[in-house]
C-alpha positions in Angstrom: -8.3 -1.2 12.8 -11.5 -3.9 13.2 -12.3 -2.4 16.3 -13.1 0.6 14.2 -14.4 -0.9 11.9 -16.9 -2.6 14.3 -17.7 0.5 15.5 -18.6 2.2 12.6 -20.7 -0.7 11.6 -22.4 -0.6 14.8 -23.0 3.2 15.0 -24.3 2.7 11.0 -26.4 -0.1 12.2 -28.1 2.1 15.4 -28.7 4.8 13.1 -30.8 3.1 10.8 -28.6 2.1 8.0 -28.8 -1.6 6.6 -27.9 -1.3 3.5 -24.3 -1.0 4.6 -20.9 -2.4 3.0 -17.0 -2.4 3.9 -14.7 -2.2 0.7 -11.4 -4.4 1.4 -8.3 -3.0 -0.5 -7.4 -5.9 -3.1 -4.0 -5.4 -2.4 -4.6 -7.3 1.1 -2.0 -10.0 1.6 -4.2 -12.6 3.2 -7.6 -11.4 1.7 -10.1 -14.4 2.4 -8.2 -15.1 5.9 -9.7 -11.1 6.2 -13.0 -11.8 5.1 -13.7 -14.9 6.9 -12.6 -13.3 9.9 -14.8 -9.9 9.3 -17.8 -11.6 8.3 -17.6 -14.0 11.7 -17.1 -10.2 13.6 -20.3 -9.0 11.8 -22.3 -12.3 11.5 -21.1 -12.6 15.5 -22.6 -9.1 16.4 -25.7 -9.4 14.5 -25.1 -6.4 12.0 -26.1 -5.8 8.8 -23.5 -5.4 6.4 -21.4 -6.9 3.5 -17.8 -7.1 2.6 -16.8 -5.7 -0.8 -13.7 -6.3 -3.0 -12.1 -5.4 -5.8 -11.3 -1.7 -7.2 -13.3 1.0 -5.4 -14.4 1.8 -9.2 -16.5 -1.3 -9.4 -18.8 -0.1 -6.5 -18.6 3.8 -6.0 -21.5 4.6 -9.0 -23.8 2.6 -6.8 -23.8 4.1 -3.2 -25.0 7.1 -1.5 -22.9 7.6 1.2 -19.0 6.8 1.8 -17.4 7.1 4.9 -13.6 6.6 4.4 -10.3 8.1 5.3 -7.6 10.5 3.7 -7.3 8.9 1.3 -7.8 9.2 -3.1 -11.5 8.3 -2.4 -12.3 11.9 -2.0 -10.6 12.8 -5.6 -13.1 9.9 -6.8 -15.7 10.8 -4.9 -15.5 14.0 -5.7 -15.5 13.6 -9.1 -18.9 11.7 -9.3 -20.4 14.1 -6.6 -21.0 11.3 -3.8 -21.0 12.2 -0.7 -18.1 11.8 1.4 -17.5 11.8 5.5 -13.8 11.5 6.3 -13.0 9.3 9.4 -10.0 9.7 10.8 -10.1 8.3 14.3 -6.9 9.3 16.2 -5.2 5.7 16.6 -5.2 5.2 12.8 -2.3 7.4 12.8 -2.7 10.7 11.3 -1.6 13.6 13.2 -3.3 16.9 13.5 -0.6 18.6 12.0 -0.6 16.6 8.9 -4.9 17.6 8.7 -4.0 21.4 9.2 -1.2 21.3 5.8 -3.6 20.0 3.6 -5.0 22.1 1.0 -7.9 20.2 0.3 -9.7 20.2 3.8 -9.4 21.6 7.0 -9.5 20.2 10.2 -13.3 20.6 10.7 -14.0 18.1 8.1 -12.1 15.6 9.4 -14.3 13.6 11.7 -11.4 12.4 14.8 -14.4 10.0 16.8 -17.9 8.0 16.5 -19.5 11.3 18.1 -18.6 14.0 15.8 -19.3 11.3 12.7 -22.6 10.3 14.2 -23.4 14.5 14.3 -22.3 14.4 10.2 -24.1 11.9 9.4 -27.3 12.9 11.5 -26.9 16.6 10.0 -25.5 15.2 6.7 -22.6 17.6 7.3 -19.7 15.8 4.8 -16.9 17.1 3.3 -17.5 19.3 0.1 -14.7 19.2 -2.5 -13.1 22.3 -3.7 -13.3 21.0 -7.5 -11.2 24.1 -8.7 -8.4 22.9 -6.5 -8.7 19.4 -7.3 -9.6 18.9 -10.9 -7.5 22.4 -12.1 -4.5 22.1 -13.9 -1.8 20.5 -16.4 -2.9 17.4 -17.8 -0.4 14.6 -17.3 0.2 13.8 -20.9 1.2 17.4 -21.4 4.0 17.0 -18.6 7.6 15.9 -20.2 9.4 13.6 -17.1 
């Protein structure tokens, strides 16, 4: 996953973005070994970027741009109307099957490579939420378990 990682940074970087961080999950088992060892990657490649941690929450009201995967970012996102490109690059894992059963997004929002996110981000073609679909429904306090 760093070599992504230093990708994206890198293709962030060539496009003109500086002000640029990386959110690390705080659930990480060995969190400063992490750090240390991403900041020596980005100090090492001359890029500009930092590393973020703690709950998404604490940073998400302060960016313009996200760049993540399938993940709950896009509810959050979504529900503060930021901007969101899914990456998905193939060796993460996800299968093209598992894209096409989602209800949320389609396969053509789902950026699979650096070249069809570096054609998003130039066009500033990211993934619009279907709020309806996403925020409609029971609330959870109403549901008996």
């Amino acid at each position: 996953r760093y070599i992504n990682l230093i990708q994206l940074i890198d293709l962030l970087n060539s496009l003109g973005y500086k002000n640029i961080a990386v959110k690390i999950k705080p659930d990480t088992k060995k969190l400063d070994s992490e750090i240390k060892f991403l900041k020596k990657l980005i100090h090492n490649n001359n890029y500009s970027c930092k590393i973020l941690t703690g709950n998404i929450t604490d940073h998400i009201t302060k960016t313009k741009n996200i760049i993540g995967g399938v993940s709950t970012n896009i509810w959050e996102t979504a529900l503060i109307n930021v901007p969101y490109y899914i990456y998905e690059p193939k060796n993460m894992g996800l299968l093209r099957e598992q894209i096409n059963k989602s209800i949320l997004f389609r396969e053509k929002d789902v950026c699979r490579n650096l070249f069809d996110l570096k054609k998003n981000l130039i066009n500033k073609k990211y993934f619009k939420s279907n709020k309806k679909i996403m925020f409609n429904g029971n609330n959870l306090q109403t549901l008996k378990f």
